[in-house]
FIBATI-839818 format. One record per residue (C-alpha): residue number from 0; residue in three letters; x, y, z. Coordinates in Angstrom, 1 decimal, m for minus. Layout:
# FIBATI-839818
<NUM, ALA, <X, Y, Z>>;
...
END
This chain:
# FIBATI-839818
<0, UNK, <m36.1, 21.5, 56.4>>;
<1, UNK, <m35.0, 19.1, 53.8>>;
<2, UNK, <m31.8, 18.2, 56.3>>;
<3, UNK, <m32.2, 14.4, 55.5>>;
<4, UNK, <m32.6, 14.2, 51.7>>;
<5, UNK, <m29.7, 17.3, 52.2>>;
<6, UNK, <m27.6, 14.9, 53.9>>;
<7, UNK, <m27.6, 12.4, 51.9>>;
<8, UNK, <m27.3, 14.7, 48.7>>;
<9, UNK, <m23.8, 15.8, 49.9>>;
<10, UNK, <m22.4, 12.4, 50.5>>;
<11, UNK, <m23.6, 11.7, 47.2>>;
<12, UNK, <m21.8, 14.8, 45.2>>;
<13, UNK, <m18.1, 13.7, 47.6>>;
<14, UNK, <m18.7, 11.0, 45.7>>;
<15, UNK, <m16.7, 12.6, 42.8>>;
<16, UNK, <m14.1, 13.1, 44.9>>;
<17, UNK, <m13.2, 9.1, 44.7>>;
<18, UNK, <m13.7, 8.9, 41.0>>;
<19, UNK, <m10.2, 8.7, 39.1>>;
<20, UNK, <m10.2, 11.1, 35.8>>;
<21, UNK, <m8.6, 7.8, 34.1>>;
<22, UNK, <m11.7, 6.3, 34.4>>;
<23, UNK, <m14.8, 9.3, 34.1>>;
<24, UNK, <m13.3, 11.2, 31.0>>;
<25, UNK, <m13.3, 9.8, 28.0>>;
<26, UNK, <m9.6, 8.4, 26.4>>;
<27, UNK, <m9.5, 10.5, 23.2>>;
<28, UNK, <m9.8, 13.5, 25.5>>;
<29, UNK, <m6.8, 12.6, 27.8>>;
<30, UNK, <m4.7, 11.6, 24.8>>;
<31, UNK, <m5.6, 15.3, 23.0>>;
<32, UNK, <m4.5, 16.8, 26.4>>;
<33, UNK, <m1.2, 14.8, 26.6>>;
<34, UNK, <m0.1, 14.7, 22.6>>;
<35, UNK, <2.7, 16.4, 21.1>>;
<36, UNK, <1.3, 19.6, 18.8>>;
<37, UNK, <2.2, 18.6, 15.4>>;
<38, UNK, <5.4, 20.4, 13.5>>;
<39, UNK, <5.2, 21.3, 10.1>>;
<40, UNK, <8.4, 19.5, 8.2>>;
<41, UNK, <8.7, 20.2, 4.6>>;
<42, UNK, <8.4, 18.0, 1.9>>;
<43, UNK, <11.7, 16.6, 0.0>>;
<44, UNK, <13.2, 19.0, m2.7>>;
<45, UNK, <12.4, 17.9, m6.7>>;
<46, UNK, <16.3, 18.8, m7.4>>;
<47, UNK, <19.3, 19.2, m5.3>>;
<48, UNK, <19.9, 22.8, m4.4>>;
<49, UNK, <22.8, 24.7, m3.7>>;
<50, UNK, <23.2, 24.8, 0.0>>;
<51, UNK, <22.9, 28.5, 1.6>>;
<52, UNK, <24.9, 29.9, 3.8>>;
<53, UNK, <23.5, 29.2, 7.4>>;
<54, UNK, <22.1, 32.3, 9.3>>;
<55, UNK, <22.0, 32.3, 13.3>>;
<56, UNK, <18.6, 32.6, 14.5>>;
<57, UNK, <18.1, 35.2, 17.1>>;
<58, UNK, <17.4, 32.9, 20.3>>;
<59, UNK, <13.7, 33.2, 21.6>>;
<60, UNK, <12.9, 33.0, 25.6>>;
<61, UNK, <10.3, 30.2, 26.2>>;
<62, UNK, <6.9, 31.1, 27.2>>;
<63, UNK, <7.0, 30.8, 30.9>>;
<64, UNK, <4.0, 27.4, 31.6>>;
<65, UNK, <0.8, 28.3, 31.7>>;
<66, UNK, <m0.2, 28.2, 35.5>>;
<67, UNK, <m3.5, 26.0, 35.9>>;
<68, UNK, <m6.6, 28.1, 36.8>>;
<69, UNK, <m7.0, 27.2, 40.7>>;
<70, UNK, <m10.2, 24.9, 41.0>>;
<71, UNK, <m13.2, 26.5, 42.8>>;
<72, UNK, <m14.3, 25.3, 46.2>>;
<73, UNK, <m17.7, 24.0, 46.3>>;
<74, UNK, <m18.9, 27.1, 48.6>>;
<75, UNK, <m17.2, 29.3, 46.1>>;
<76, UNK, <m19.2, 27.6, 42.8>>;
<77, UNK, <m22.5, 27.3, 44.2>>;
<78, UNK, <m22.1, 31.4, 44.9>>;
<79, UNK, <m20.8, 31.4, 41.4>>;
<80, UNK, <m24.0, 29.8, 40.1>>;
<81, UNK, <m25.9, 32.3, 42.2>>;
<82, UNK, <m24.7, 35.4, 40.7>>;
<83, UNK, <m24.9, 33.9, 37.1>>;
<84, UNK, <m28.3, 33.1, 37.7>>;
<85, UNK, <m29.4, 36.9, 38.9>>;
<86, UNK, <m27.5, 38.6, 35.8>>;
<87, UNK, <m29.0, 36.0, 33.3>>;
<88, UNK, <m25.7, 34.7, 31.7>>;
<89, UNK, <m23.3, 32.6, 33.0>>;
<90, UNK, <m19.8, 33.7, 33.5>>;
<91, UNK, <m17.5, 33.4, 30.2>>;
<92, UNK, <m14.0, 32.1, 32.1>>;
<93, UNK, <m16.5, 29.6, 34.9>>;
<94, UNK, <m19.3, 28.3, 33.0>>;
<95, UNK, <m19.2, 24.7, 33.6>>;
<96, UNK, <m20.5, 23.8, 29.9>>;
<97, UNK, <m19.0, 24.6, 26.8>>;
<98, UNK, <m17.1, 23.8, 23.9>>;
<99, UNK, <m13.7, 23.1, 25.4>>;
<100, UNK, <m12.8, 20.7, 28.8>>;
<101, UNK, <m13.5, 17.1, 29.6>>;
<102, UNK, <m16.3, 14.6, 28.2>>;
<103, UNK, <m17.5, 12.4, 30.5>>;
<104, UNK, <m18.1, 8.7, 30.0>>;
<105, UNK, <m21.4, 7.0, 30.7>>;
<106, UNK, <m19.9, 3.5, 32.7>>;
<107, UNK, <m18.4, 4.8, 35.8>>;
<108, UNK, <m21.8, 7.1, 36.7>>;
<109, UNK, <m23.8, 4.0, 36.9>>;
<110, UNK, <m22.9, 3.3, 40.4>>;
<111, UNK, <m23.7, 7.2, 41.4>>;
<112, UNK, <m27.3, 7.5, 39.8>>;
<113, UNK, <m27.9, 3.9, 41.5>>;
<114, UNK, <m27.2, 5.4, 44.4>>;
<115, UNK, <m29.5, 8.8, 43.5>>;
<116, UNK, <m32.4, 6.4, 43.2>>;
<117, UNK, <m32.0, 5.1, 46.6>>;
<118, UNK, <m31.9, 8.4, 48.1>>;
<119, UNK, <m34.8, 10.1, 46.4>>;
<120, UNK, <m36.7, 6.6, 46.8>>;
<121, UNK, <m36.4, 6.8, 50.4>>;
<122, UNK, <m37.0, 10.5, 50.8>>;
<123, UNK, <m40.7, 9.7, 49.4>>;
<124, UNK, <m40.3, 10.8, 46.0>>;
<125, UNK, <m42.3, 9.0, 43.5>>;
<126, UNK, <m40.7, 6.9, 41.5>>;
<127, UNK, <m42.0, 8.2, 37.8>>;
<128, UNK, <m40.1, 11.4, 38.9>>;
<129, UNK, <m37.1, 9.4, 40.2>>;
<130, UNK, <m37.2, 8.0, 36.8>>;
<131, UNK, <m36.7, 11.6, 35.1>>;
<132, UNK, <m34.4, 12.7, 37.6>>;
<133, UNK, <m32.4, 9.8, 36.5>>;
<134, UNK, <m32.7, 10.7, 33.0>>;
<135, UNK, <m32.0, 14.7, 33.3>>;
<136, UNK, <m28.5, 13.8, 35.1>>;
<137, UNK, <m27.6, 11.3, 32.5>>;
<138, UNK, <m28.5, 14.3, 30.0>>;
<139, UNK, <m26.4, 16.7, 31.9>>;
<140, UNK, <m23.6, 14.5, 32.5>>;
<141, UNK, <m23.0, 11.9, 29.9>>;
<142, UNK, <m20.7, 13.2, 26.7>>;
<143, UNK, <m20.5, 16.6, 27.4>>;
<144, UNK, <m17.6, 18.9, 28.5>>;
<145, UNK, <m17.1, 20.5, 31.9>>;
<146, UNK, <m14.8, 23.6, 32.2>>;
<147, UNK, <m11.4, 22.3, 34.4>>;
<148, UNK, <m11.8, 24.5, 37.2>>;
<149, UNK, <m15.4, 22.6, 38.4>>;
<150, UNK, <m14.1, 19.2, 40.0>>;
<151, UNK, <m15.5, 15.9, 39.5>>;
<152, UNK, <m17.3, 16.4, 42.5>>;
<153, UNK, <m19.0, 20.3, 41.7>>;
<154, UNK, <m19.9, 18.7, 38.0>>;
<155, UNK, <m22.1, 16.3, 39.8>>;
<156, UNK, <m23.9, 18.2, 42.0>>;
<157, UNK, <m24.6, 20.8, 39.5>>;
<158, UNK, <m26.2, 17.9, 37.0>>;
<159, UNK, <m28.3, 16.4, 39.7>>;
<160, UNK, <m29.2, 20.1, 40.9>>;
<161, UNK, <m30.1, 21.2, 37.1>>;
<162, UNK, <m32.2, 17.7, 36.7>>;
<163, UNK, <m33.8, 18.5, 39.9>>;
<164, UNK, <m34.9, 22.2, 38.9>>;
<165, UNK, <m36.2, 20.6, 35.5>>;
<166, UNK, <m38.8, 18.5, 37.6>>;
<167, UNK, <m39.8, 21.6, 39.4>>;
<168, UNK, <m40.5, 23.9, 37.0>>;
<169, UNK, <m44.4, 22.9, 36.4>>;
<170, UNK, <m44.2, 24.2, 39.9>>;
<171, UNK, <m44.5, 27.8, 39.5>>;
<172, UNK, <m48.2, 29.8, 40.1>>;
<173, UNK, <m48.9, 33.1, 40.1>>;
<174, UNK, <m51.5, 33.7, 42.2>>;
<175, UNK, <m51.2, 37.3, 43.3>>;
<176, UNK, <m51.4, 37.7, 39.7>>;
<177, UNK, <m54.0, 35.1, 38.9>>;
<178, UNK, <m56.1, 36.7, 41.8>>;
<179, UNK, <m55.9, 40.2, 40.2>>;
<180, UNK, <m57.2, 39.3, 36.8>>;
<181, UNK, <m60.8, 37.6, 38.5>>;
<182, UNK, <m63.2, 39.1, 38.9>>;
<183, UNK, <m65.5, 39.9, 42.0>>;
<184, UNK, <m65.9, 37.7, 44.4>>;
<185, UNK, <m63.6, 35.2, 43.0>>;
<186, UNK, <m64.4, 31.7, 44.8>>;
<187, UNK, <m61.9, 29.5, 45.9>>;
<188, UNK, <m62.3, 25.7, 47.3>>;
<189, UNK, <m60.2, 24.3, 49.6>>;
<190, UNK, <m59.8, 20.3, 49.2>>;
<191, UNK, <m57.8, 17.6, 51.7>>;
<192, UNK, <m58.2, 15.4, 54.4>>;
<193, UNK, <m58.6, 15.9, 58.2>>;
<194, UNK, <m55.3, 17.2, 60.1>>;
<195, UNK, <m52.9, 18.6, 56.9>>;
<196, UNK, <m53.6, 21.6, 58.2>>;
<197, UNK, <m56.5, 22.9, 56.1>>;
<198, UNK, <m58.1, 25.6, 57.9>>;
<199, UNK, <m55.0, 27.0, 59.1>>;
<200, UNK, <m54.0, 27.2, 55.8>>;
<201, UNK, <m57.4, 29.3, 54.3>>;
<202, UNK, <m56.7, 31.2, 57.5>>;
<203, UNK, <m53.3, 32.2, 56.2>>;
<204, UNK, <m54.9, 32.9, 52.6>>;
<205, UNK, <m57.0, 35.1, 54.0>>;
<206, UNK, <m54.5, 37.2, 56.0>>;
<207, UNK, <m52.3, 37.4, 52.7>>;
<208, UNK, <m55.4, 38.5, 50.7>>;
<209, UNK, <m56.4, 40.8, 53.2>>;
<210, UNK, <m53.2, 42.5, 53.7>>;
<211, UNK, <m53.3, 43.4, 49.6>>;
<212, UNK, <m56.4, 45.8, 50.4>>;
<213, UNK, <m58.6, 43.0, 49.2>>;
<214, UNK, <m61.8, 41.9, 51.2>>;
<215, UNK, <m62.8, 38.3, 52.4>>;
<216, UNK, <m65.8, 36.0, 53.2>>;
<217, UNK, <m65.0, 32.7, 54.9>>;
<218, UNK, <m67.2, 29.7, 53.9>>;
<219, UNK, <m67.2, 27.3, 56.7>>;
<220, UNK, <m68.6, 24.3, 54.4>>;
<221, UNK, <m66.9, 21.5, 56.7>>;
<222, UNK, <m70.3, 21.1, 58.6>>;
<223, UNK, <m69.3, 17.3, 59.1>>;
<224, UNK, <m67.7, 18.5, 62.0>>;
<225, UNK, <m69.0, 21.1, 64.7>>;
<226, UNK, <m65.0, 21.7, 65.8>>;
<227, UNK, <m64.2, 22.9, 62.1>>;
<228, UNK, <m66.6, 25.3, 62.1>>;
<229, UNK, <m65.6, 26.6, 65.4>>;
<230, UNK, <m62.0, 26.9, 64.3>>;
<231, UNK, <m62.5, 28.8, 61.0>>;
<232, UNK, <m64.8, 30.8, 63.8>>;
<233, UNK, <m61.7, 31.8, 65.8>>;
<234, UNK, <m60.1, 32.4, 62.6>>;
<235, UNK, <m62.7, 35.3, 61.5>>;
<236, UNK, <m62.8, 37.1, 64.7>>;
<237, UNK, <m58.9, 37.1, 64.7>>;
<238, UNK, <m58.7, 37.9, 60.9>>;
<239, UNK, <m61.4, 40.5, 61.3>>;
<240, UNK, <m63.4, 39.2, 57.7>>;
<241, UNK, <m66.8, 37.9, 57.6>>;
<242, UNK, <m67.6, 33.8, 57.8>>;
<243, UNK, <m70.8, 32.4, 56.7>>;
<244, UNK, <m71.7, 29.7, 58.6>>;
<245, UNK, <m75.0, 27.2, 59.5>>;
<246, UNK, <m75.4, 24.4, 62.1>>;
<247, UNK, <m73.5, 21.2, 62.3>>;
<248, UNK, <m74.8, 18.6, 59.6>>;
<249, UNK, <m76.0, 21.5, 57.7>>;
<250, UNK, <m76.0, 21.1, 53.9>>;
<251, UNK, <m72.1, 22.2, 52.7>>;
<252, UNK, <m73.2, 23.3, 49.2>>;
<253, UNK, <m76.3, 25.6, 50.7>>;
<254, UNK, <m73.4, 27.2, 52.9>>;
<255, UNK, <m71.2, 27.6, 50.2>>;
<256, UNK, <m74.4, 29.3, 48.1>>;
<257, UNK, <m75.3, 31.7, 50.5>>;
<258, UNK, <m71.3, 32.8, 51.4>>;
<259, UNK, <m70.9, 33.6, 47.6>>;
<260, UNK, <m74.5, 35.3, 47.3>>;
<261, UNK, <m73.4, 37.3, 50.9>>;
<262, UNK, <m70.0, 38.4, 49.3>>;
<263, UNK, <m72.1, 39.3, 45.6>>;
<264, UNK, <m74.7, 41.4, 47.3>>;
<265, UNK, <m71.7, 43.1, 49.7>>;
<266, UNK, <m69.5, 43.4, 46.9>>;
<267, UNK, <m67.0, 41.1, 48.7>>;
<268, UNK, <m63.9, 40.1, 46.7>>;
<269, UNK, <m63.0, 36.6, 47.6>>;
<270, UNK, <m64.6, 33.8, 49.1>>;
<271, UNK, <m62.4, 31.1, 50.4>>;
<272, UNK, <m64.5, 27.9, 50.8>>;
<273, UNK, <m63.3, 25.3, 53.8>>;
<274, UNK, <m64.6, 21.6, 53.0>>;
<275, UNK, <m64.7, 18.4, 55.0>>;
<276, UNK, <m61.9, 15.7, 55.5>>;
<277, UNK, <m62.7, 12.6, 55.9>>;
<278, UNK, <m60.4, 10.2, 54.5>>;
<279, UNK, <m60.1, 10.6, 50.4>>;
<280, UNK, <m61.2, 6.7, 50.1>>;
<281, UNK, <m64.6, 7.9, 51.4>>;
<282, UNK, <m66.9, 7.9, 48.4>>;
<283, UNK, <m69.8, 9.9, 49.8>>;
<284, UNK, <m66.6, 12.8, 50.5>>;
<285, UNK, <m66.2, 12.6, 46.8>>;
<286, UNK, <m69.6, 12.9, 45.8>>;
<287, UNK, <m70.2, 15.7, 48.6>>;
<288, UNK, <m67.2, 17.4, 46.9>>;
<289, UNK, <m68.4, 17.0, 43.3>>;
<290, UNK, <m72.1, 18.9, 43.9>>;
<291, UNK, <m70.3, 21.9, 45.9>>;
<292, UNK, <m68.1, 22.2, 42.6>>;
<293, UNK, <m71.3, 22.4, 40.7>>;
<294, UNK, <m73.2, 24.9, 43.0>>;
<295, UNK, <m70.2, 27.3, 43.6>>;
<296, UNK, <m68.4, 26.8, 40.4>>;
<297, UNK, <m64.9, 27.8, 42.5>>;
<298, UNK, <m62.8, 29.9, 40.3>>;
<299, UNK, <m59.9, 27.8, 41.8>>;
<300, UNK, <m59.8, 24.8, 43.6>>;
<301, UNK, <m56.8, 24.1, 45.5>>;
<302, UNK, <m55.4, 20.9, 47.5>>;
<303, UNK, <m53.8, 21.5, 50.8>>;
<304, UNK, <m51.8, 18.5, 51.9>>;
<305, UNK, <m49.2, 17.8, 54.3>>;
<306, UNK, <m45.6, 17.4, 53.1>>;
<307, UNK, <m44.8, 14.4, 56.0>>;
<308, UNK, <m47.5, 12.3, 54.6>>;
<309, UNK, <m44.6, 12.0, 51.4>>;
<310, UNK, <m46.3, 9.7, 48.9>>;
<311, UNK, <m49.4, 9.8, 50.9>>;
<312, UNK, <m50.1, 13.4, 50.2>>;
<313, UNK, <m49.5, 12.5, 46.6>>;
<314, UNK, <m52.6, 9.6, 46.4>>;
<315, UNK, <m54.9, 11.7, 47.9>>;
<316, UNK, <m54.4, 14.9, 45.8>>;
<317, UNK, <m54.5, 11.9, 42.6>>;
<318, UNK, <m58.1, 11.2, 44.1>>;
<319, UNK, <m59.0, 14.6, 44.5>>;
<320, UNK, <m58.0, 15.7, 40.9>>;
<321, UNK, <m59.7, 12.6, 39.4>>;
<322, UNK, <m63.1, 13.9, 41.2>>;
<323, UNK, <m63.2, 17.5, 40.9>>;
<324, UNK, <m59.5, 18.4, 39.2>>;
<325, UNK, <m57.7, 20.3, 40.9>>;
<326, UNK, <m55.8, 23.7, 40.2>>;
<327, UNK, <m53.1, 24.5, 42.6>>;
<328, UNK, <m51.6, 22.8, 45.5>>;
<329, UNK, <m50.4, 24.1, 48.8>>;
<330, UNK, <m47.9, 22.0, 51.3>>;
<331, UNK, <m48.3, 22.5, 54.9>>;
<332, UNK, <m45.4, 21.8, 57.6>>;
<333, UNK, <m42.8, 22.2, 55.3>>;
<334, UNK, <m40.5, 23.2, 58.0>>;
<335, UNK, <m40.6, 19.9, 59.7>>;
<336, UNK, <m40.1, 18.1, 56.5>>;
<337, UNK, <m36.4, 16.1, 56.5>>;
<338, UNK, <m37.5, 14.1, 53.4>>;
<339, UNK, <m38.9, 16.5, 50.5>>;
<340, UNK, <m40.4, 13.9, 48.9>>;
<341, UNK, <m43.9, 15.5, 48.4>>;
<342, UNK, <m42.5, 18.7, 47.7>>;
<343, UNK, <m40.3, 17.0, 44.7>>;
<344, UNK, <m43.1, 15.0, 43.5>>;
<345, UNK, <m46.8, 15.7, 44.2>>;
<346, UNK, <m46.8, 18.8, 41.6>>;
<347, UNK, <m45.2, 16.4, 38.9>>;
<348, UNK, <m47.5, 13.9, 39.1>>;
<349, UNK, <m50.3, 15.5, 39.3>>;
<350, UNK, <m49.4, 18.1, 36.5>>;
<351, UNK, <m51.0, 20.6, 38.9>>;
<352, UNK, <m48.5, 23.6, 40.4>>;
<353, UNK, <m47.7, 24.8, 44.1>>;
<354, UNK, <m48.7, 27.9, 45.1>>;
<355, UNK, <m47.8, 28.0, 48.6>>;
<356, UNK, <m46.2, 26.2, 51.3>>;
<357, UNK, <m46.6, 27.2, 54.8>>;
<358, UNK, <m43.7, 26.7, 57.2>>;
<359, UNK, <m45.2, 27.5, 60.7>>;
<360, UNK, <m48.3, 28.4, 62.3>>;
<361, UNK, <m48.3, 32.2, 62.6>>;
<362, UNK, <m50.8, 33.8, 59.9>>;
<363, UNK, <m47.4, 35.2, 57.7>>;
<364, UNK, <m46.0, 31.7, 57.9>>;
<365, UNK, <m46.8, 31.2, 54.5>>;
<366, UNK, <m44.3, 31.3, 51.2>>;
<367, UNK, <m45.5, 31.6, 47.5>>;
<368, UNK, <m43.4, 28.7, 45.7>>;
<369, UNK, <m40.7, 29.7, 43.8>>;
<370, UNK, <m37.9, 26.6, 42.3>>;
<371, UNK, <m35.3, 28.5, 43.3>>;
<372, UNK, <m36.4, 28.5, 46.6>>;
<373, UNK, <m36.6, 25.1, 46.6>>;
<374, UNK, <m33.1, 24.8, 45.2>>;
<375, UNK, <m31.7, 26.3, 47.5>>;
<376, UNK, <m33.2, 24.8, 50.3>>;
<377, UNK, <m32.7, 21.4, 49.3>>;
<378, UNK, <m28.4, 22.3, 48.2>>;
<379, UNK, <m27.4, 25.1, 49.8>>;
<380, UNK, <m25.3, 24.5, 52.7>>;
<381, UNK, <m27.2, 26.7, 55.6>>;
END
């Protein structure tokens, strides 16, 4: 996943490798490097003084140079970064920021972020969140000083990489925990359009829910369409949980009602509401959507989109939120995905996390969202 945006990434960090020191680091740091230390000569006598007899001074070896500390390869620092990350504190002879090395200068990075802007751009991501990404390498680069043994080209990656993680940290959901503090039968709404993947997704829930110890009651409220129902149908049967269903055309919020009274009476713990899809523009969608939010009052309401649609997937969930506001977000075919656009983005602007993204279609082919994940994915070199 990710290979295009990856791609692209890595030309951009060999970019350092063509950037001349003379130029990035800043003069007063190269002329400290290269100037004399200072000798001590003492000031001019008051009064003439009788000279003493010269004494021989025992000869002292020189100190043998200093050999330079070997640089680290880019496979070696990114495993580096990976241990310092899973002790909590950064290594005291590698960390790449601190109070002694190079500073940076702001003119010759121009040309790289430039290029940054392009890439993300055409990987989908919005452009507010290019914007910041923009900003948080600038932050991480500009002025500050970067241990010798990281070259020009491992100081960039890790300040775009650190920028990136900034943007993704609204990302993070609990909702094993979430789920745990609710109380009986918590209710949760699935939102999106047709063909993201919707019901598979529920389905997937279900199974994850299910395999806790936790019992389920499937709402098939998409009653716009006959072959939803008898998808979320198969699902059931499969699953082995109960689905509350009526006929096609039938009254989504009266479904919705009677799956939540079913799992109240039966002492059920979850419902897991499907809804229709027809395209987010559609305003009696939106108005269908608002009256099942009043009638179920869904504990969580959570948009499933699809992580090709890129900035597509990112409009719909804005119309989605503006109607009902959403809680939680999960991405679907996230294994096809070579861009990463909506995975960078749609959480950002919307303010709204990722719980999950689901990378196949088996019922375990679903991953609870974690930046470091994300991370890795999108720099690592597998």
């Amino acid at each position: 996943m990710f290979e295009s945006l990856k791609s692209k990434m890595k030309g951009l960090f060999s970019k350092g490798k063509k950037l001349e020191e003379e130029q990035v680091y800043r003069q007063e740091e190269r002329e400290l490097e290269h100037q004399p230390a200072p000798v001590d000569t003492p000031s001019a006598p008051s009064a003439p003084a009788a000279e003493a007899p010269a004494v021989q001074e025992p000869a002292v070896p020189a100190e043998p140079p200093k050999a330079e500390e070997p640089r680290l390869s880019r496979k070696e620092m990114l495993k580096l970064r990976k241990q310092e990350k899973k002790s909590g504190a950064p290594s005291v002879s590698h960390a790449p920021v601190g109070d002694s090395g190079k500073r940076i200068k702001e003119d010759p990075l121009d040309e790289i972020l430039d290029e940054l802007e392009i890439i993300l751009l055409e990987a989908d991501v919005a452009y507010p969140v290019v914007e910041e990404i923009k900003a948080g390498v600038r932050q991480n680069l500009v002025g500050r000083k970067y241990d010798r043994s990281y070259t020009l080209e491992q100081v960039v990656e890790i300040a775009i990489k650190d920028a990136v993680r900034d943007v993704l940290a609204i990302n993070e959901f609990d909702f094993d925990g979430w789920l745990a503090e609710q109380q009986r039968p918590t209710v949760i709404m699935f939102v999106g359009i047709n063909g993201t993947g919707k019901t598979t997704a529920i389905a997937k829930i279900a199974n994850r829910i299910m395999a806790d110890g936790k019992t389920v009651v499937l709402a098939a409220c998409d009653t716009f369409r006959a072959g939803a129902i008898e998808q979320l149908t198969i699902h059931s049967e499969k699953l082995g949980c109960k689905i509350v269903k009526q006929d096609h055309d039938a009254d989504p919020s009266a479904v919705a009602f009677d799956a939540i009274e079913h799992a109240r009476s039966k002492r059920k713990d979850v419902v897991l509401i499907d809804t229709a899809g027809r395209m987010q523009t559609n305003s009696n969608l939106i108005e269908e959507m608002k009256k099942m939010v009043r009638v179920a009052k869904p504990d969580l309401k959570v948009f499933v989109g699809d992580s090709l649609a890129g900035n597509n997937a990112i409009e719909q969930a804005k119309v989605f939120d503006d109607a009902i506001g959403l809680d939680a977000i999960i991405l679907t075919k996230i294994d096809t995905d070579a861009k990463g656009g909506a995975a960078l983005s749609i959480a950002h602007t919307i303010n709204k996390p990722i719980a999950f993204v689901c990378n196949g279609q088996e019922y375990g082919d679903i991953i609870k969202f974690d930046t470091e994940w994300m991370i890795d994915r999108l720099f690592s070199d597998e």
